[in-house]
N, CA, C and O atoms as a MOPAC input file, in Angstrom:
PM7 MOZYME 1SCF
protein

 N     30.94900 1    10.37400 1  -170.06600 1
 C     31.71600 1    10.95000 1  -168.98500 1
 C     33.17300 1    10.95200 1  -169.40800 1
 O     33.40300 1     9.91500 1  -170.03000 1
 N     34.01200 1    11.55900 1  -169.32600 1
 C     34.90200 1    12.16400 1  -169.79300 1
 C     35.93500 1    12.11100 1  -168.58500 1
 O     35.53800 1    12.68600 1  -167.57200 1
 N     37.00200 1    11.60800 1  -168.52600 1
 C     38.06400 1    12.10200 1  -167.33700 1
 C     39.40200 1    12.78000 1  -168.12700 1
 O     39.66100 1    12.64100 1  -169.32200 1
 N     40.12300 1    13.49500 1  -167.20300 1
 C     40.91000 1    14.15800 1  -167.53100 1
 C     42.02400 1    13.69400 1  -166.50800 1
 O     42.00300 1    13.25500 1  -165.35800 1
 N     43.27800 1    14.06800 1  -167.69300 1
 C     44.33200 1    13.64000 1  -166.77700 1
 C     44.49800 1    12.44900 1  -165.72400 1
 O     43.76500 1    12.39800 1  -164.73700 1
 N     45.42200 1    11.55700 1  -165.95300 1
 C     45.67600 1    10.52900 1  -165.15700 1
 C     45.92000 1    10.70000 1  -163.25200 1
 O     45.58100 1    10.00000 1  -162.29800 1
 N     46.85700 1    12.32200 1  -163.42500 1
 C     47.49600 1    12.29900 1  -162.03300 1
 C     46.48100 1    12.98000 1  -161.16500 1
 O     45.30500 1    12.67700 1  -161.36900 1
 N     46.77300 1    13.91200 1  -160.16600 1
 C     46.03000 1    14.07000 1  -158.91600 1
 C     45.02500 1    15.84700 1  -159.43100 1
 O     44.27600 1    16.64300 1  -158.86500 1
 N     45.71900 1    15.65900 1  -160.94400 1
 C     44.85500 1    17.02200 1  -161.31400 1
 C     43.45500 1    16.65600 1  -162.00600 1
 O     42.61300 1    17.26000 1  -162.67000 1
 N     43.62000 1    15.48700 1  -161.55900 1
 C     42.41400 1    14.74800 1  -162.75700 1
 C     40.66400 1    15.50800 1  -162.20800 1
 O     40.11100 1    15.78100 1  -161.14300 1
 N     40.36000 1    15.58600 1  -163.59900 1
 C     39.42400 1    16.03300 1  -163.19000 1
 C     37.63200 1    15.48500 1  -164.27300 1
 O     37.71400 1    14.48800 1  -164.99000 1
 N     36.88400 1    15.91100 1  -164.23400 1
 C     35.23800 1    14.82100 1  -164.87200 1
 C     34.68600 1    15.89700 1  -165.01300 1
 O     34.56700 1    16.92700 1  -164.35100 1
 N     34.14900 1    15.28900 1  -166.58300 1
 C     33.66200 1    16.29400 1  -167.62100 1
 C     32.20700 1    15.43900 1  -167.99500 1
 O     32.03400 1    14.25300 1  -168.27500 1
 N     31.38800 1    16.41900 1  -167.88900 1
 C     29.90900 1    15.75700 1  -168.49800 1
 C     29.29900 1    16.66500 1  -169.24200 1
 O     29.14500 1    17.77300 1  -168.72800 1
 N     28.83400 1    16.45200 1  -170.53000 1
 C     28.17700 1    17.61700 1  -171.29600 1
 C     26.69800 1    16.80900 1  -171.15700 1
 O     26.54600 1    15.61500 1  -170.90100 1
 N     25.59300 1    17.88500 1  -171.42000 1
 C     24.56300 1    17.64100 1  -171.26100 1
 C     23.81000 1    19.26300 1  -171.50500 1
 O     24.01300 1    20.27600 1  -170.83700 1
 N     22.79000 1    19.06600 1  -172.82900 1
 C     21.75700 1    20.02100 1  -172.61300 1
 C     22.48700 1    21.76700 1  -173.51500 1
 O     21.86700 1    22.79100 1  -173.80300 1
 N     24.04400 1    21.40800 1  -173.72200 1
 C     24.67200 1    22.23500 1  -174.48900 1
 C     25.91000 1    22.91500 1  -172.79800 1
 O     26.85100 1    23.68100 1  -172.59000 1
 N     25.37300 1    22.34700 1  -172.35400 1
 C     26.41000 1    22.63200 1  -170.90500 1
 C     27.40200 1    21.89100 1  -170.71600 1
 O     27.01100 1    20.72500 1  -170.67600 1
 N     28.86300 1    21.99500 1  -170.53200 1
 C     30.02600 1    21.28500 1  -170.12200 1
 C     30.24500 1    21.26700 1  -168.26700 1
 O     31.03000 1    22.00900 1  -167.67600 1
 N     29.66000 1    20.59800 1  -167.83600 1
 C     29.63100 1    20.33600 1  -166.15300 1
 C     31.15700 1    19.47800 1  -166.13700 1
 O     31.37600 1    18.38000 1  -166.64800 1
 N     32.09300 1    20.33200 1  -165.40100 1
 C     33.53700 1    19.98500 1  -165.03400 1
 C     33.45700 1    19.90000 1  -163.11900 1
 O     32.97500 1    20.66900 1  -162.28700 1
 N     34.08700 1    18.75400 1  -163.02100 1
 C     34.49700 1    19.15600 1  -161.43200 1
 C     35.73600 1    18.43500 1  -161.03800 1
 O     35.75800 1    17.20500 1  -161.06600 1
 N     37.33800 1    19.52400 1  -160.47000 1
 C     38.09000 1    19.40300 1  -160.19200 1
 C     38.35100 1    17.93600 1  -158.75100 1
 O     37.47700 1    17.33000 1  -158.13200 1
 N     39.47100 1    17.83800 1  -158.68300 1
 C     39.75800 1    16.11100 1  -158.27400 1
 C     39.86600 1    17.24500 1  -156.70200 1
 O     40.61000 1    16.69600 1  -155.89000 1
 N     39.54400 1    18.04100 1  -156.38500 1
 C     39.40800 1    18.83200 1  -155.22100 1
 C     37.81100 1    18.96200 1  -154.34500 1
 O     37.52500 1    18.93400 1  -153.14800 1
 N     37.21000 1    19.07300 1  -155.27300 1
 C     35.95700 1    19.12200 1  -155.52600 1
 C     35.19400 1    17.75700 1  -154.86100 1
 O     34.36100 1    17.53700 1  -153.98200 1
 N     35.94400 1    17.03400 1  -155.76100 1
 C     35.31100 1    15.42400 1  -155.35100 1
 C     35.69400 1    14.80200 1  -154.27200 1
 O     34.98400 1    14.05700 1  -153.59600 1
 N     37.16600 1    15.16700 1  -154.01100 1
 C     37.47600 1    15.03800 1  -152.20400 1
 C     36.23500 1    15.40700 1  -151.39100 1
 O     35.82100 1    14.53900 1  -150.62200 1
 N     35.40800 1    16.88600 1  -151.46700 1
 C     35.17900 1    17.35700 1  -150.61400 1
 C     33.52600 1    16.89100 1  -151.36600 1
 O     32.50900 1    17.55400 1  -151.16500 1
 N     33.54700 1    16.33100 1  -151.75100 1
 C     31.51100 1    15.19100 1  -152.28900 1
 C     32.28800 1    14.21500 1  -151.14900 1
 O     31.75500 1    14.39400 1  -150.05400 1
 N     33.06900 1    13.52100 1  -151.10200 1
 C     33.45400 1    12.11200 1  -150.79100 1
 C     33.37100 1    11.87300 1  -149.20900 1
 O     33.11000 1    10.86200 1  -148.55600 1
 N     33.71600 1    13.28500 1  -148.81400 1
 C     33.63400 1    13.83500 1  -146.67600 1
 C     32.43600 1    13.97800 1  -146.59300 1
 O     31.89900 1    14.34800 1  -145.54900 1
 N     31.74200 1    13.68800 1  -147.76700 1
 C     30.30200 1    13.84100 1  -146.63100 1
 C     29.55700 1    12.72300 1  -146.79300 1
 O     29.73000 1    11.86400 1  -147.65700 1
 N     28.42500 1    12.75300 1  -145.64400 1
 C     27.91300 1    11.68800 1  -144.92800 1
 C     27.60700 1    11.05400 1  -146.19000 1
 O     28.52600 1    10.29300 1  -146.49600 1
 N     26.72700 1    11.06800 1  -146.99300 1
 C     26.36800 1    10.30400 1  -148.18300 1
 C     27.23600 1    10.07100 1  -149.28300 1
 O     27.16500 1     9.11100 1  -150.05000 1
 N     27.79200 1    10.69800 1  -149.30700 1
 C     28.85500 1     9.93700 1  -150.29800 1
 C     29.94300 1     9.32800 1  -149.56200 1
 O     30.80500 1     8.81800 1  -150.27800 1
 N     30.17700 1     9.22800 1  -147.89200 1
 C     31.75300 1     8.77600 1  -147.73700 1
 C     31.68400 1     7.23300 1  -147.66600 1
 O     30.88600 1     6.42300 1  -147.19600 1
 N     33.08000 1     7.15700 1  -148.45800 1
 C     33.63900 1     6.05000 1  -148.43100 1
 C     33.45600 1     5.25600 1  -149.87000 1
 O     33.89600 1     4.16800 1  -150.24000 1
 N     32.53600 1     6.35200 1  -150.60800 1
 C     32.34700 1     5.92200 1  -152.43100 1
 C     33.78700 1     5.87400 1  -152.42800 1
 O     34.44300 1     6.22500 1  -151.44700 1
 N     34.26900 1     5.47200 1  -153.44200 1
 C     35.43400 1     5.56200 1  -154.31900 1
 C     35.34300 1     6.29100 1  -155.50800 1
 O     34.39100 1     6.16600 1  -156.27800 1
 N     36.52200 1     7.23400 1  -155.74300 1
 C     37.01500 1     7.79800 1  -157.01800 1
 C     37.18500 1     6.79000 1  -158.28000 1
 O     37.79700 1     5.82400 1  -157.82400 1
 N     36.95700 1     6.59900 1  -159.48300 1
 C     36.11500 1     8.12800 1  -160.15200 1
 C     34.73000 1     7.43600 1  -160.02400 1
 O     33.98000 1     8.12400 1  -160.71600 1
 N     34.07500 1     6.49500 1  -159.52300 1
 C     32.57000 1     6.08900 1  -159.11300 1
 C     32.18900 1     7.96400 1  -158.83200 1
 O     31.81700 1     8.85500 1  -159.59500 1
 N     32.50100 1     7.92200 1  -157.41000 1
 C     31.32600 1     8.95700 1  -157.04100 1
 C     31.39600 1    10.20100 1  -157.56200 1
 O     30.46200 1    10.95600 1  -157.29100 1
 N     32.42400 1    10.66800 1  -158.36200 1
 C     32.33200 1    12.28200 1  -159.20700 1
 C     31.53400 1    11.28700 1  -160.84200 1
 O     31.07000 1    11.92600 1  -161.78700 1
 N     31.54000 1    10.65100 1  -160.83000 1
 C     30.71500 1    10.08900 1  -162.27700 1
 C     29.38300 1     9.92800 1  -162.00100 1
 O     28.58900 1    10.54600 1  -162.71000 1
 N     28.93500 1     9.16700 1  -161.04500 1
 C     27.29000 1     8.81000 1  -160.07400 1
 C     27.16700 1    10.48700 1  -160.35100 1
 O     26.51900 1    10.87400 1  -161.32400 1
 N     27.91800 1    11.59100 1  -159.31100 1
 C     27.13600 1    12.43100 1  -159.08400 1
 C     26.54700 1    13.08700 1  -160.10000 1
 O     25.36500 1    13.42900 1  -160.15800 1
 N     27.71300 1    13.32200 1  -161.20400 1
 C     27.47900 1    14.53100 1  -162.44400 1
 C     26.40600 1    13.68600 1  -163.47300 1
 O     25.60400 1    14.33500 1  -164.14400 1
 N     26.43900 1    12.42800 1  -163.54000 1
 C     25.38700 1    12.25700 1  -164.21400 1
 C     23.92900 1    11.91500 1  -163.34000 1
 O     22.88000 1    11.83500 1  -163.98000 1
 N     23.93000 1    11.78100 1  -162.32000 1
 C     22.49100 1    11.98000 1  -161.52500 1
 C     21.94200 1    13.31100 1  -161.61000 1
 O     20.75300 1    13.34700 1  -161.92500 1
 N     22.69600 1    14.75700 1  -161.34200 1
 C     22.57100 1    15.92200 1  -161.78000 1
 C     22.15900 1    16.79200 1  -162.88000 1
 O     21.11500 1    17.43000 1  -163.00900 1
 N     22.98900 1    16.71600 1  -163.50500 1
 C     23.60800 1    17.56800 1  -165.24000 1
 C     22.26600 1    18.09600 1  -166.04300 1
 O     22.02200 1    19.24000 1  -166.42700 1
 N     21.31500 1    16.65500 1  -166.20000 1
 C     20.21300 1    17.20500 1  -166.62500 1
 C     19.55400 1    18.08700 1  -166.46600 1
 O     19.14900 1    18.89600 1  -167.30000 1
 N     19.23500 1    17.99900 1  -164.56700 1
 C     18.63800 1    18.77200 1  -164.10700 1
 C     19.06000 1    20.46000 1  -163.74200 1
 O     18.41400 1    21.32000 1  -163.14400 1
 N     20.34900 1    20.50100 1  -164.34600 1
 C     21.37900 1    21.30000 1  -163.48300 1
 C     21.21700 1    22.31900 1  -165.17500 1
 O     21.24500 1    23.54400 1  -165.29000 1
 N     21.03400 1    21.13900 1  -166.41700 1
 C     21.25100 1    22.03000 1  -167.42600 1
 C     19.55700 1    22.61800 1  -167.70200 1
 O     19.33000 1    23.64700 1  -168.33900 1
 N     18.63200 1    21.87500 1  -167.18200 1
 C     17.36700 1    22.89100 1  -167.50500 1
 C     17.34600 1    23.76000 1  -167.00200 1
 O     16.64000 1    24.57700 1  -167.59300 1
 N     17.92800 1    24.26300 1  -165.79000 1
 C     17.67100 1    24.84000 1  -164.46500 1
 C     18.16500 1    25.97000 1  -165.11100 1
 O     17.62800 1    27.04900 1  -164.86200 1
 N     19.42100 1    25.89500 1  -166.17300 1
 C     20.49200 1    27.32300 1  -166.63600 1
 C     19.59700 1    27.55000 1  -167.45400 1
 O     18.87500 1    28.54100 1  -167.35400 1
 N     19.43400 1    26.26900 1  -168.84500 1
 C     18.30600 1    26.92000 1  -169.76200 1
 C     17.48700 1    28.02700 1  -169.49200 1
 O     17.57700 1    29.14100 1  -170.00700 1
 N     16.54400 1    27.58000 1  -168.50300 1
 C     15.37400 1    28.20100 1  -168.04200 1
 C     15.79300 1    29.47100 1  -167.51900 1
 O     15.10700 1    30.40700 1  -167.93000 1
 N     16.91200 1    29.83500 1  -166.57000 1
 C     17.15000 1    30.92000 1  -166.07600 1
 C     17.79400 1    31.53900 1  -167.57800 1
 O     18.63800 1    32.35200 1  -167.20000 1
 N     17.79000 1    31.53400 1  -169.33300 1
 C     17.98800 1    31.79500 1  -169.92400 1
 C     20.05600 1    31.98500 1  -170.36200 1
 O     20.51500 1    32.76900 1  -171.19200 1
 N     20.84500 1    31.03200 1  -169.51800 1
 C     21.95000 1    30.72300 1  -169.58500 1
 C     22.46400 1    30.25700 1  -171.17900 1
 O     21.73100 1    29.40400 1  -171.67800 1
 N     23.39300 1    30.61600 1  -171.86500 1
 C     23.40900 1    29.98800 1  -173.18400 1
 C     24.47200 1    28.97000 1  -172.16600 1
 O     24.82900 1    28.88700 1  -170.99000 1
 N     24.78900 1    27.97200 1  -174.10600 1
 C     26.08100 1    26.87900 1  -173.67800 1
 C     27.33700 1    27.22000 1  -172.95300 1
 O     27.76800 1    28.34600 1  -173.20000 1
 N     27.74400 1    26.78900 1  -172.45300 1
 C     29.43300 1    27.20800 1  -171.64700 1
 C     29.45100 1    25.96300 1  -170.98100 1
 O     28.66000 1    25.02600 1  -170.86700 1
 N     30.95400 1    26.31500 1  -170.44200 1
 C     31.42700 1    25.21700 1  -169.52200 1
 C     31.46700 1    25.84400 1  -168.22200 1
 O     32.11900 1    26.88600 1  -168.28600 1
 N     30.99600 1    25.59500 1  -167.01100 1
 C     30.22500 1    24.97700 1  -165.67800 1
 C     31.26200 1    24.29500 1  -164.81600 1
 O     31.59500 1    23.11000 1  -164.86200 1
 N     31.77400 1    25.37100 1  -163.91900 1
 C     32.59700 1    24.37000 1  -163.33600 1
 C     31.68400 1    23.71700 1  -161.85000 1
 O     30.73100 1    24.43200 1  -161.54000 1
 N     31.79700 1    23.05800 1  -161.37700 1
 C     30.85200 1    22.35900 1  -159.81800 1
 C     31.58400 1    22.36900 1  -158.89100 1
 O     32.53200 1    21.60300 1  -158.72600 1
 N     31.16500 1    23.40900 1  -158.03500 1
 C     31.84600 1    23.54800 1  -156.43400 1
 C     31.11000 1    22.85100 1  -155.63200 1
 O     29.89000 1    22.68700 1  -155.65500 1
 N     32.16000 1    22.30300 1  -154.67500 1
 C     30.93500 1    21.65200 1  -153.68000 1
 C     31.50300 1    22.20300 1  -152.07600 1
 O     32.55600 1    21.97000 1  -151.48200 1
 N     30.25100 1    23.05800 1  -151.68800 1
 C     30.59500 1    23.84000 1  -150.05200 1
 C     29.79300 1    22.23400 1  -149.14000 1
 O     28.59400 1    21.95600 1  -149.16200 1
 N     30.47400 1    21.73900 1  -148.70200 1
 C     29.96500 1    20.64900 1  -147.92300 1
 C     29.31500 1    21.17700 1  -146.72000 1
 O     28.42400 1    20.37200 1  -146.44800 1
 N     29.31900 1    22.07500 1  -145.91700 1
 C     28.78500 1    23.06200 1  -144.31800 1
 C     27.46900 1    23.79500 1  -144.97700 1
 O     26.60500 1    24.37600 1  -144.32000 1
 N     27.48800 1    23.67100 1  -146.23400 1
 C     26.01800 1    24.03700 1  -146.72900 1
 C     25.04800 1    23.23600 1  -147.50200 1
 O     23.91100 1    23.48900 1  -147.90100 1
 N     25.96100 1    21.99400 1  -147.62200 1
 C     25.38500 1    21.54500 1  -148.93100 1
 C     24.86400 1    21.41300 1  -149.95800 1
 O     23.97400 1    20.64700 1  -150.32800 1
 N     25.58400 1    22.40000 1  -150.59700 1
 C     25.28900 1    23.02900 1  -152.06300 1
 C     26.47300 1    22.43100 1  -153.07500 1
 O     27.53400 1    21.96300 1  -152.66100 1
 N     26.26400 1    22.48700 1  -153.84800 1
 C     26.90900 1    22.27000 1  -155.53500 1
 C     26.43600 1    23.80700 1  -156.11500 1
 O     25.33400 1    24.28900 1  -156.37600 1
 N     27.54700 1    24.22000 1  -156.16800 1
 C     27.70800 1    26.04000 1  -156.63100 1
 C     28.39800 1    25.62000 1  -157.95500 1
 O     29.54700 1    25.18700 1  -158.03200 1
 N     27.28800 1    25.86000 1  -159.29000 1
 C     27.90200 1    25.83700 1  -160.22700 1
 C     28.46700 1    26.95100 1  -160.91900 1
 O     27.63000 1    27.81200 1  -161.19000 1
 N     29.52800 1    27.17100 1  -161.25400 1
 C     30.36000 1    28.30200 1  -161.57300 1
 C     30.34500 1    28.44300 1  -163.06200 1
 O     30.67600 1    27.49600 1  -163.77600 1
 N     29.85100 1    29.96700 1  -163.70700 1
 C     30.98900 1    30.63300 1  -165.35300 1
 C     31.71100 1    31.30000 1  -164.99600 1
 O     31.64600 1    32.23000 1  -164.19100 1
 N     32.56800 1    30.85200 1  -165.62100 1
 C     33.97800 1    32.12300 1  -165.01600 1
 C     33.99500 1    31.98800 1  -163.71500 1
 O     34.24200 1    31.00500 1  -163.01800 1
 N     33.68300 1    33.15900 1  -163.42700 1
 C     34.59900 1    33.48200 1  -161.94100 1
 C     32.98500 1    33.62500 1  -160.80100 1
 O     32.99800 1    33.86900 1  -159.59400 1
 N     31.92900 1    33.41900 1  -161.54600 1
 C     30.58800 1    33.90600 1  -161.06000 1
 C     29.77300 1    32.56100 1  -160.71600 1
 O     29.81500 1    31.56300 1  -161.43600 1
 N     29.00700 1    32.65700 1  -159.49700 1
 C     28.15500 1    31.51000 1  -159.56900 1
 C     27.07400 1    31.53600 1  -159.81600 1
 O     26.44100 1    32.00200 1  -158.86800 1
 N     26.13400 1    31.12300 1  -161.08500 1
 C     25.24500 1    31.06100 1  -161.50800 1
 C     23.85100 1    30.34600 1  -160.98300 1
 O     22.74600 1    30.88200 1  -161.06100 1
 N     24.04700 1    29.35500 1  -160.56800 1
 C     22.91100 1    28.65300 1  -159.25900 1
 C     23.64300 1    28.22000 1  -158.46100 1
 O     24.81900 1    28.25200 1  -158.82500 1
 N     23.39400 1    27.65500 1  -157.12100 1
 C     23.43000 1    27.47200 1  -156.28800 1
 C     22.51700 1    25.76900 1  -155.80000 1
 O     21.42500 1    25.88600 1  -155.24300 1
 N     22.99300 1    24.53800 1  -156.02800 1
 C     22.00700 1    23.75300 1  -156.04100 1
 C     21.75400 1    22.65900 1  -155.14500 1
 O     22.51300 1    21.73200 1  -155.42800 1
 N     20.75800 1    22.29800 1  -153.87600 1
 C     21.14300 1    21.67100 1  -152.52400 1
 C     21.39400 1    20.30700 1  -153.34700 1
 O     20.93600 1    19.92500 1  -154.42400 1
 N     22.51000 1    19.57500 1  -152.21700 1
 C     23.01900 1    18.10100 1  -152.70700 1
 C     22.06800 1    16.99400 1  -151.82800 1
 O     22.22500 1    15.78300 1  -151.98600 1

């Protein structure tokens, strides 16, 4: 697991499977407001999550025939999804 940057831009990097799974220190605010994760602490619960995931997150691209890239992880909390992003596109959609 990988962190980036010390200050409030910090952000967690997990490779796995030929996939770079990134999720912004914005991101993990909005894992942290919800019922199951609140009240984890930073960087615990963006580290718990991406490696409980990643695996499953990188067969899932495999299989839908995705090559390697870097993956950024949105999290819509009113849906509870983890919308993993290339570029500007979201590629799955995955319930939390």
């Amino acid at each position: 697991m990988e962190q980036t940057s010390p200050n409030s831009d910090r952000s967690y990097r997990l490779q796995k499977g030929g996939f770079t799974f990134s999720m912004d220190r914005a991101n993990v605010e909005k894992l942290r407001a919800m019922p199951d994760f609140e009240g984890r602490e930073e960087p615990a619960v963006a580290e718990d999550f991406l490696l409980a995931r990643a695996e499953g997150w990188a067969e899932t691209l495999a299989d839908a025939g995705a090559g390697p890239a870097e993956i950024s992880v949105r999290i819509d909390p009113h849906q509870r999804k983890a919308h993993l992003v290339r570029a500007t596109a979201i590629v799955v959609s995955a319930d939390i």
